[in-house]
Structure formats: C-alpha cells, structure tokens
SEMAR-248891 format. One record per residue: x, y, z of N, C-alpha, C, O in turn. Coordinates in steps of 0.2 Angstrom, whole numbers, padded with zeros to 4 digits, always signed. Atoms other than C-alpha are relative to their C-alpha. Last residue first. Layout:
<atoms>
XYZXYZXYZXYZ/...
</atoms>
This chain:
<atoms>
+0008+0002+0003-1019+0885-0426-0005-0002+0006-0011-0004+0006/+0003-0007+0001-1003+0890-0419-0008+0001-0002-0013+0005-0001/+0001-0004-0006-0999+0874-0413-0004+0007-0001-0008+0010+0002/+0006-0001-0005-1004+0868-0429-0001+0000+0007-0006-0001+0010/+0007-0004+0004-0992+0878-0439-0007-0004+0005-0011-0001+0007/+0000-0006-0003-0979+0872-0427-0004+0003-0003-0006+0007+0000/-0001+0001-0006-0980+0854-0430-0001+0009+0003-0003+0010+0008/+0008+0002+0000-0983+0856-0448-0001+0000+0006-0008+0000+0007/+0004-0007+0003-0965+0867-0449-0009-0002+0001-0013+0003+0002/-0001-0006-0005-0957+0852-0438-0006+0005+0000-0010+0005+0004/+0006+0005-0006-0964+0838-0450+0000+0004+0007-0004+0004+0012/+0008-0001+0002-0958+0847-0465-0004+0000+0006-0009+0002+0007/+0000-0007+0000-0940+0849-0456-0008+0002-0002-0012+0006+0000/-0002-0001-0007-0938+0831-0453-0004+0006+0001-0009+0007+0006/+0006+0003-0003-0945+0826-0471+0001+0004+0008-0005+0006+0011/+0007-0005+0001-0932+0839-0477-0007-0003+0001-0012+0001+0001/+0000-0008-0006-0918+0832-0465-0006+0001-0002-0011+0003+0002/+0004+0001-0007-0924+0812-0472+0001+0009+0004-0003+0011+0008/+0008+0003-0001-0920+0818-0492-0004+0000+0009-0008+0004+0011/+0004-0006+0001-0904+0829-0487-0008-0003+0000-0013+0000+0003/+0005+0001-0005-0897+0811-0479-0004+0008-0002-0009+0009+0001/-0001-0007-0004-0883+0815-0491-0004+0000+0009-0001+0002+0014/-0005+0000-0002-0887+0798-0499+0005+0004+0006+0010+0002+0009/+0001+0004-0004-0904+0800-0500+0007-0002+0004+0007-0002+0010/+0004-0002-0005-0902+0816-0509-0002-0005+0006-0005-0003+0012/-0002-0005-0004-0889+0809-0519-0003+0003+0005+0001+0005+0009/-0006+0004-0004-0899+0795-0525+0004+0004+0003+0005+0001+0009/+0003+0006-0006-0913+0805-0529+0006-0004+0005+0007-0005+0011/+0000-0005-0004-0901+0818-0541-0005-0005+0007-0002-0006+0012/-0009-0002-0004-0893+0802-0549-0002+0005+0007+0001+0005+0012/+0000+0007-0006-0915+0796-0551+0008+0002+0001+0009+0000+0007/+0005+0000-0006-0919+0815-0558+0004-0007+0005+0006-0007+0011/-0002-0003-0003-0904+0813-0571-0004+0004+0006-0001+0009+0010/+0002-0006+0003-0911+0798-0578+0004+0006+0007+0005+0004+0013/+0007-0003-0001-0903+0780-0573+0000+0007-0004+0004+0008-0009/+0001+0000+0006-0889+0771-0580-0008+0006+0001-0011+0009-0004/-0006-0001+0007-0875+0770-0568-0004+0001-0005-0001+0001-0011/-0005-0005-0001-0887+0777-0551+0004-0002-0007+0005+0003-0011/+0002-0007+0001-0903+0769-0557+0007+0005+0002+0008+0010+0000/+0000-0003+0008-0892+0753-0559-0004+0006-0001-0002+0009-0006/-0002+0000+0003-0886+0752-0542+0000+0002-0008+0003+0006-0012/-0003-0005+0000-0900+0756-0535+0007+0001-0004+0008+0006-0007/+0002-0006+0002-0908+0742-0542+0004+0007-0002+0006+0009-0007/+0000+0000+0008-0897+0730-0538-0003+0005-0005+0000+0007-0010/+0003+0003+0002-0894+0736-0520+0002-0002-0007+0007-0001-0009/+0002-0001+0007-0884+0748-0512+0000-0005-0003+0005-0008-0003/+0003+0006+0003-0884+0749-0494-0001-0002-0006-0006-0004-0006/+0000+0005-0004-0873+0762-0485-0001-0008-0001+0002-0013+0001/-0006+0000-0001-0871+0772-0499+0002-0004+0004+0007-0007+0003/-0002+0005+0007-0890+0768-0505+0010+0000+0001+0014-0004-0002/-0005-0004+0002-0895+0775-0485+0006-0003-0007+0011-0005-0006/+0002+0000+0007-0910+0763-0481+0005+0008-0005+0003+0011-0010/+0003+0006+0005-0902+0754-0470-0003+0002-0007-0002+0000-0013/+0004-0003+0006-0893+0769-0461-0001-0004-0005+0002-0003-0010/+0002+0006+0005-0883+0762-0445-0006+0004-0004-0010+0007+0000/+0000-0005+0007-0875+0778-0435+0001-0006-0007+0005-0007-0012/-0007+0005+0003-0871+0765-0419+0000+0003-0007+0005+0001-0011/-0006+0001-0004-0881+0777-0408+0004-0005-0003+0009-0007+0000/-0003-0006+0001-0894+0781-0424+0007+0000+0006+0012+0003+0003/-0002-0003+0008-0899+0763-0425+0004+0005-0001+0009+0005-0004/-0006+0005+0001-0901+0761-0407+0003+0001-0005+0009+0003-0004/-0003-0005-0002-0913+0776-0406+0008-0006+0001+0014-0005+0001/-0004-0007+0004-0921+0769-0420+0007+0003+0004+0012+0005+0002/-0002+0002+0007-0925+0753-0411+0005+0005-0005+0010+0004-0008/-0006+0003-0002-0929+0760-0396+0005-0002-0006+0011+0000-0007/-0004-0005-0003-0943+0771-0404+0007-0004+0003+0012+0000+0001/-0003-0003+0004-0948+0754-0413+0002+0008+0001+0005+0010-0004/+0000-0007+0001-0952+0748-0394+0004+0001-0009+0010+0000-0009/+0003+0000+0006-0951+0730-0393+0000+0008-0002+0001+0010-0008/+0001-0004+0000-0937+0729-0378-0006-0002-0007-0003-0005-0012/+0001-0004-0003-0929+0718-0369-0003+0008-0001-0003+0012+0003/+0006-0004+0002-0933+0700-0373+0004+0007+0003+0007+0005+0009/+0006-0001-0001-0918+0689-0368-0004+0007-0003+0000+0012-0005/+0005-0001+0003-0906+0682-0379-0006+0004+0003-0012+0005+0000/+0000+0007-0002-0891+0680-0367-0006-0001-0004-0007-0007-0003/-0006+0008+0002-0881+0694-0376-0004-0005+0002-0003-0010-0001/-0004-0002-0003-0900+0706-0374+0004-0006-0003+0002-0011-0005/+0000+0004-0004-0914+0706-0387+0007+0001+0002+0010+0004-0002/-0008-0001-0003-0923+0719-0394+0003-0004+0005+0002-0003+0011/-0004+0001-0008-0939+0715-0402+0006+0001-0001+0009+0000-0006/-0007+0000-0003-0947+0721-0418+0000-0002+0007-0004-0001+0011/-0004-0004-0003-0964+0718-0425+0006+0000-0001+0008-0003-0005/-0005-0003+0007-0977+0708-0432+0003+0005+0004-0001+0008+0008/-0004-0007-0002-0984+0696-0419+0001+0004-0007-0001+0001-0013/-0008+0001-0005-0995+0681-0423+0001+0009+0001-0002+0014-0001/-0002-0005-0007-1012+0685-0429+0003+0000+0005+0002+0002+0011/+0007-0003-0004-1011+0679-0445+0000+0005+0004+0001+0011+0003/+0007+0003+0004-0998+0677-0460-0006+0001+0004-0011+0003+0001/+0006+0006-0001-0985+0684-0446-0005+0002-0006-0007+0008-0008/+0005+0000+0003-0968+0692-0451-0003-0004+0001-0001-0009+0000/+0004+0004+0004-0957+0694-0437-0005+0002-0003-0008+0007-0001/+0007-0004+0003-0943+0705-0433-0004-0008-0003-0001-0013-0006/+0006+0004+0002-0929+0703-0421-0005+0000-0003-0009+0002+0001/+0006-0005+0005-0914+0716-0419-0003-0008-0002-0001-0013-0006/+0006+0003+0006-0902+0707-0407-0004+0002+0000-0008+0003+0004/+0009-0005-0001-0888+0718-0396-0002-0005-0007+0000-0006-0013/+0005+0001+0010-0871+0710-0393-0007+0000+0005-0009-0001+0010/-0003+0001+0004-0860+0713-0377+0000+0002-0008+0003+0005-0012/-0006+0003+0000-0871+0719-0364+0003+0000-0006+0001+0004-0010/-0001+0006+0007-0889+0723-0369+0008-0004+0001+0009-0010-0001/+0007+0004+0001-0894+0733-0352+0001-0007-0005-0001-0013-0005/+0002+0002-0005-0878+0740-0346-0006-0005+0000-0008-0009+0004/-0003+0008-0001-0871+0740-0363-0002+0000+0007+0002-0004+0009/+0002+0005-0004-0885+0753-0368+0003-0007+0001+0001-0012+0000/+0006-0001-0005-0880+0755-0383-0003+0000+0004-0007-0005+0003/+0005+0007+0000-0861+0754-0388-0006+0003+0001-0005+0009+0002/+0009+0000+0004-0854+0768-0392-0001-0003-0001-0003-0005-0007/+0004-0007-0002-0838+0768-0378-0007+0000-0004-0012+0001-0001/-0002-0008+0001-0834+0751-0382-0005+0006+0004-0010+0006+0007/-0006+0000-0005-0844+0732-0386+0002+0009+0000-0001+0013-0004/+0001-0007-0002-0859+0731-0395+0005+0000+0005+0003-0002+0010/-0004-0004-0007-0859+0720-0407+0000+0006+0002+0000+0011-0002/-0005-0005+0000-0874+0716-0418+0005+0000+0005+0003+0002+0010/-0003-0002-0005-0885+0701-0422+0006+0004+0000+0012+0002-0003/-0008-0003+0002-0898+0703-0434+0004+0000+0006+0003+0005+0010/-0002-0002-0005-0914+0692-0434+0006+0004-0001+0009+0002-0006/-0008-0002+0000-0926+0689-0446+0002+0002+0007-0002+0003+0011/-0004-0005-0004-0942+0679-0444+0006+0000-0001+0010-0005-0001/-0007+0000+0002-0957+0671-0457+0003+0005+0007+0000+0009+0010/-0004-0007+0003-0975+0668-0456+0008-0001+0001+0010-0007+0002/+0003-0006-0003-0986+0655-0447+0004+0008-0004+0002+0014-0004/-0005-0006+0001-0983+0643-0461-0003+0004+0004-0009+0005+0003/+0001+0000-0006-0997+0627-0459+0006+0006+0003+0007+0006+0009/+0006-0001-0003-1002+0629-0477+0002+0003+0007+0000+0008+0009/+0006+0003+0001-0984+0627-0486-0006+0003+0007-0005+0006+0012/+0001+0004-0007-0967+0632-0482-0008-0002+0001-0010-0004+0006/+0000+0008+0002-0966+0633-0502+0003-0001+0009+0006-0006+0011/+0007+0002+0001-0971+0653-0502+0003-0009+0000+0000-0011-0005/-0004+0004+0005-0956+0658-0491-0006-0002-0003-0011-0003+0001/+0001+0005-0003-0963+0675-0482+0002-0006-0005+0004-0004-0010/-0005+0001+0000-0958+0690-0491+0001-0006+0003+0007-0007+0004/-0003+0002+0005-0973+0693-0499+0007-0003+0001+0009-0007-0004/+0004+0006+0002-0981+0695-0482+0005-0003-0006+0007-0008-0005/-0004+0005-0006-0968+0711-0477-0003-0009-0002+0001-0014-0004/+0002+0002-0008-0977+0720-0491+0004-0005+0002+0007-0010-0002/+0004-0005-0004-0973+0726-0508-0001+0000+0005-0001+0006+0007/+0009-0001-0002-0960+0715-0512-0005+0006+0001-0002+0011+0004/+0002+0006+0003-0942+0712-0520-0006-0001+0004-0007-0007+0004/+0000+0001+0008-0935+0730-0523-0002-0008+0001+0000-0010-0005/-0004+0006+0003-0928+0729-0505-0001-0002-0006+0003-0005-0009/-0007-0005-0001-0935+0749-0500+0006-0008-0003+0012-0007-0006/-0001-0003+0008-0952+0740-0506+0005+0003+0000+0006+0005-0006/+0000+0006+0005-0953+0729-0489+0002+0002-0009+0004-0002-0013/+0007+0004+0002-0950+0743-0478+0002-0007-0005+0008-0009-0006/+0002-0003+0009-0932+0748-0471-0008-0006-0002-0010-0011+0000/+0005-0003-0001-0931+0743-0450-0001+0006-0007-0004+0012-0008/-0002-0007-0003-0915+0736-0446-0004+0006-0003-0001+0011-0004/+0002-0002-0009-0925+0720-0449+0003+0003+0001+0003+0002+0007/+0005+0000-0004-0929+0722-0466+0000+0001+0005-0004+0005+0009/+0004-0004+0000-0912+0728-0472-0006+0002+0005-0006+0006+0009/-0001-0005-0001-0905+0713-0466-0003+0005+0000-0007+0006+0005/+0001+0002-0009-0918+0701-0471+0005+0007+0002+0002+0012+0001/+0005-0003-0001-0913+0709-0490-0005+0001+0008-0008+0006+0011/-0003-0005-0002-0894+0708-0489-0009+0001+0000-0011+0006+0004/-0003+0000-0006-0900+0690-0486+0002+0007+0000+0003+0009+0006/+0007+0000-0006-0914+0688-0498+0007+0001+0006+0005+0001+0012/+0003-0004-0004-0900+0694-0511-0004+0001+0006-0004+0007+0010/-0004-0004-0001-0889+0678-0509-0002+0006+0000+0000+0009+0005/+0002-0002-0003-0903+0666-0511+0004+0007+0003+0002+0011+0007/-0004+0004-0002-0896+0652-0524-0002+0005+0007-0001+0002+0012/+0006+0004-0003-0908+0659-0537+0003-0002+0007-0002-0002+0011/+0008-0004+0002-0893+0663-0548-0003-0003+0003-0003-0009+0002/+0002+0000+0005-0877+0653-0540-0007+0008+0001-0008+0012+0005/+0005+0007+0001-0868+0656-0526-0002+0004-0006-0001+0010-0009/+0003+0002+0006-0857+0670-0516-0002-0005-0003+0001-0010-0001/+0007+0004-0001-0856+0681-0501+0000-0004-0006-0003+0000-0010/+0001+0000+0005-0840+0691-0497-0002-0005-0001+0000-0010+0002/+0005+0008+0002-0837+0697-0481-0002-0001-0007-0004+0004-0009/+0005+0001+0005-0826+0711-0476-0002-0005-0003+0002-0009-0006/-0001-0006+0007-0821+0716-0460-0003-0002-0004-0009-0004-0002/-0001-0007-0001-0827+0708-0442+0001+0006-0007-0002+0011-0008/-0007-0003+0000-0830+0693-0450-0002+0008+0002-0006+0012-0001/-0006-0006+0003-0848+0686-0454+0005+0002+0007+0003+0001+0013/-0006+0000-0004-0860+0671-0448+0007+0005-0003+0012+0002-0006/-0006-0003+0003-0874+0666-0458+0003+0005+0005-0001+0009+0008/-0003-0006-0006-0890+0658-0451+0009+0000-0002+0013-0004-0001/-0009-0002+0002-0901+0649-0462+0003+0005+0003+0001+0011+0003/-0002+0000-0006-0919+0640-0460+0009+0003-0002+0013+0000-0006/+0004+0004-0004-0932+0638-0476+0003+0003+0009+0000+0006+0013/-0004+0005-0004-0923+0649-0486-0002-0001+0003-0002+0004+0007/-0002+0009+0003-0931+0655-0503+0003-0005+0005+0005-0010+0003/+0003+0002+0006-0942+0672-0496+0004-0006-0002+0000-0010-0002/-0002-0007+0003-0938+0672-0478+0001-0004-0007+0003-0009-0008/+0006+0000+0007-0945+0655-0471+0001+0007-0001-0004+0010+0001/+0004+0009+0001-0932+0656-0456-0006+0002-0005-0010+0008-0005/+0007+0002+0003-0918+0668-0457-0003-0005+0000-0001-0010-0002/+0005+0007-0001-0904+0673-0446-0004+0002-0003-0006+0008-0002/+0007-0003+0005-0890+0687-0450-0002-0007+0001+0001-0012+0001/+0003+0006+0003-0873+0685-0438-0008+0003-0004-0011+0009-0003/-0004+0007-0001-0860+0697-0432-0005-0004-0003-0002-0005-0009/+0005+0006+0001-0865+0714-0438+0005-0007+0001+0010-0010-0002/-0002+0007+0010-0852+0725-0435-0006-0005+0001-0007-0008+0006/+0005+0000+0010-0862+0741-0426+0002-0005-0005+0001-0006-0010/+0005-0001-0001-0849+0741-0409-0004+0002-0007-0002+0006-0011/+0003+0004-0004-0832+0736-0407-0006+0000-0001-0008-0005+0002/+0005-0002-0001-0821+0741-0424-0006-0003+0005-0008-0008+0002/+0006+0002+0003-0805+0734-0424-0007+0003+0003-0008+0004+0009/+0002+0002-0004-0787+0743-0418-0009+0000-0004-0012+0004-0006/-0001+0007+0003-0773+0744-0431-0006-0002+0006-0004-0008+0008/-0003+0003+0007-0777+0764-0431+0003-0007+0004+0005-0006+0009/-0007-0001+0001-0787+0769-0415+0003-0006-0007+0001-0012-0009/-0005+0007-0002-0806+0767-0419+0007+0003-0001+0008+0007-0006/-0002+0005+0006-0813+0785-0417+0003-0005+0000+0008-0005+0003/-0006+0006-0001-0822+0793-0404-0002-0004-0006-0006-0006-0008/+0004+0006+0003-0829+0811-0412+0004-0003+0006+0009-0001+0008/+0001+0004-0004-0817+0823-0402-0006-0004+0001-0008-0007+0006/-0007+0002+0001-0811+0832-0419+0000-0004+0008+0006-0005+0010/-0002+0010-0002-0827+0830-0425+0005-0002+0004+0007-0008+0005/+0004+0002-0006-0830+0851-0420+0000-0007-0001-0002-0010+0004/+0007+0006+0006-0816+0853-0435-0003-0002+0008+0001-0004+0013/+0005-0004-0001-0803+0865-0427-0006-0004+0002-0010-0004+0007/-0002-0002-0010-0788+0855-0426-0008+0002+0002-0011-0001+0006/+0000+0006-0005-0793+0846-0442-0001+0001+0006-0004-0003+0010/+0008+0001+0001-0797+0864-0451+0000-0008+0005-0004-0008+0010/+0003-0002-0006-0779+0867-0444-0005+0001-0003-0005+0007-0005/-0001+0001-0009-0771+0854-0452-0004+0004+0005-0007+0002+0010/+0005+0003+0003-0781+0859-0471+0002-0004+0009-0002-0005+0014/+0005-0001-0002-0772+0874-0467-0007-0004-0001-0013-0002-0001/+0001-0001-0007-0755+0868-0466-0008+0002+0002-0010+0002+0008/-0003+0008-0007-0757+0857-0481-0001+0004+0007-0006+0002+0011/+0005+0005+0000-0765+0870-0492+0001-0003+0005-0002-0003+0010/+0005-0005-0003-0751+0885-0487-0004-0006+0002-0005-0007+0008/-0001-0003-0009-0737+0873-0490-0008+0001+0002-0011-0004+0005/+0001+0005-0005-0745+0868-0506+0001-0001+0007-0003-0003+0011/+0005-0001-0001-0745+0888-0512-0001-0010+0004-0005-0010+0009/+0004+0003+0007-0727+0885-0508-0007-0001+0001-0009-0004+0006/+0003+0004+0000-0721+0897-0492-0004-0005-0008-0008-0002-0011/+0009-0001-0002-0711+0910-0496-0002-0006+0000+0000-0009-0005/+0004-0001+0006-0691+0906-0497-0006+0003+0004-0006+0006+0009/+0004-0009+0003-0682+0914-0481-0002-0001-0006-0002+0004-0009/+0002-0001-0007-0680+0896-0471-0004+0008-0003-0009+0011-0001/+0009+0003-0001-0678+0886-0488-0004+0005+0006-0010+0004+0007/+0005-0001+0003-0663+0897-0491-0005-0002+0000-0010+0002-0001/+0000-0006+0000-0654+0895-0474-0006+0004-0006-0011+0008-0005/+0004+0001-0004-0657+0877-0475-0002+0006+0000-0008+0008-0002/+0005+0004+0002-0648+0874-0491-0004+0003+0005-0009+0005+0001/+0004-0007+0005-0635+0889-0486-0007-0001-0002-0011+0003-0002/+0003+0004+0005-0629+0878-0470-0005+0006-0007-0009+0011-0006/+0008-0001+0004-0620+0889-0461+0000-0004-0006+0003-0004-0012/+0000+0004+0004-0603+0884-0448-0009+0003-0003-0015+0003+0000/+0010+0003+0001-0599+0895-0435-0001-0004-0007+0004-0004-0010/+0002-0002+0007-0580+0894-0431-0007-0003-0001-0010-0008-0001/
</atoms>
C-alpha cells in the first residue's frame, strides 16, 4: 500500500515564494561571483597575514619610547585626555605610508617629532610590525613570518624614509614602490576613512556638509584614488601622443 504525504505533495506543486526565487538567486550570484576563488579565512580559523602585531614609537609626538603589542582581534586602547592614545593610530597611519595632514595633527612629518626631547633630538621613528604568514603573505620567502614597516623622521640630515624589514630585523628593502606593493598584497588602506576613521573624520561624516558625506564616500569606495589613477593614465597618453 502506497502511502502519500499531501503536506509534501502541496509544497512540491505550489509556485515558488517570491523569497524562494531571492534566496536561490542571490546562491547562484555566489556561484557565479568571480571572488568566489578569492582565499578566504575558513570559519573558526584566524587571520594570518596584515594583523598588525606590534606598533613602536620613539619621540613620536607625546611618547618619548613605546611599544604596544595587540591581539590577533580586537584591541581596545584607553587612558586619559593628553595621555597619547591618538599619536598611536596616528604612527600607524604614518608609517603605512599616509602623509602628515591625513592624521589631522600636523602639516609635516617634523611636527610630529616630540618637541620635549630637547636640542640633541635627531628626529623621531615608527615601526609597524605585521604578520605575514599563509597564502597572501608577501614575499614570505624573503620577509618570512612577519614584515616591518620602518619610517624615520630626521630634524637633519639623517634618513627619512621607509625600510622593510624581515622576521629577524634585517634591512630588506627601502623602495616605497615595495612598500605599496606590500600594502596592496595584504589589501591595507591607511588612508581609507572605513578602514581608519579618525576624529575628524568622524565628525565630518555625522555633522559635516553634504559635500564632506559625499568626500567620505568617495574615499571610501576607493572612487577618489581610481579617478586619480585614470587622470594619470589619460595624461600619460596625451603626452605620448604629443
């Protein structure tokens, strides 16, 4: 004796519910989706490569010598007023290669120097160290494990620049072409307000004018840097042509 289920039977000859439809086609835009061979951390498994492990500053604007030390996830920094807690997302910033004016607290690299290390001050140095472990790492043949972003600011005729150093510290690289190319293979964006969002920015995005939302979105998007990109193309090809 055959046995029919009715409940099943109906759901089998309804029509599709407009949710149906959504769900399965929001599945095959996934299938589809040219990310869909990105590499992505597997679920309960931690992110190897762009976590920032440690932040170093010496005579960076209020800290004489200070080296902070973060957690794979999420870090939460805090102290008094004055107490130096911007100068540190601001070091960052600086040495993954945002200007001095992109931190809202100098015009120039110099400014950023501690003004109470006194006369004999050659200038000030950040450091960032990164892991680099995994398939997108950078160059883990060359940097290994963890990668250091080094930036000194000299008052004379010291350095000013970037170095790239490897897990054992050593020197491997000053090139700010490397630099970038490092940046964009760990998909770090300093001066991206989504990424990095200040005090400022902050506040031009909840109180600003509806010019500074629409700036913030364009930085955000990256459309700001494409149309830089695209300018620099079209001027390039104009004077070849010329």
């Amino acid at each position: 004796e055959e046995v029919y289920d009715d409940d099943e039977e109906d759901a089998a000859a309804a029509p599709s519910s407009p949710k149906r439809k959504k769900k399965a086609k929001r599945a095959s835009n996934l299938t589809n989706s040219p990310m869909k061979d990105r590499n992505t951390n597997c679920e309960g498994k931690q992110a190897e490569c762009g976590i920032i492990h440690e932040i170093y500053v010496e005579n960076f604007m209020c800290h004489r010598k200070l080296s902070v030390k973060l957690c794979r996830n999420v870090n939460f920094i805090h102290g008094q007023n004055g107490s130096g807690k911007s100068a540190i997302l601001a070091a960052l910033q600086v040495c993954l290669g945002a200007g001095a004016r992109r931190t809202h607290r100098a015009r120039n690299l110099r400014d950023l120097v501690r003004k109470e290390s006194g006369e004999n001050c050659t200038g000030a140095k950040v450091r960032v160290t990164l892991l680099n472990r995994g398939a997108d790492g950078f160059k883990p043949e060359i940097y290994g494990d963890r990668i250091s972003v080094e930036r000194s600011i000299s008052l004379g005729s010291g350095y000013n620049g970037y170095k790239l150093l490897d897990a054992s510290g050593k020197e491997r690289s000053r090139s700010k072409k490397d630099l970038d190319a490092m940046l964009d293979q760990l998909n770090i964006q300093v001066e991206n307000p989504v990424a990095v969002l200040d005090q400022e920015e902050a506040k031009k995005f909840l109180t600003g004018k509806a010019e500074d939302k629409y700036a913030f979105f364009t930085k955000a998007t990256e459309l700001e840097r494409l149309d830089r990109v695209y300018a620099n193309i079209h001027d390039t090809i104009i004077d070849q042509e010329n």
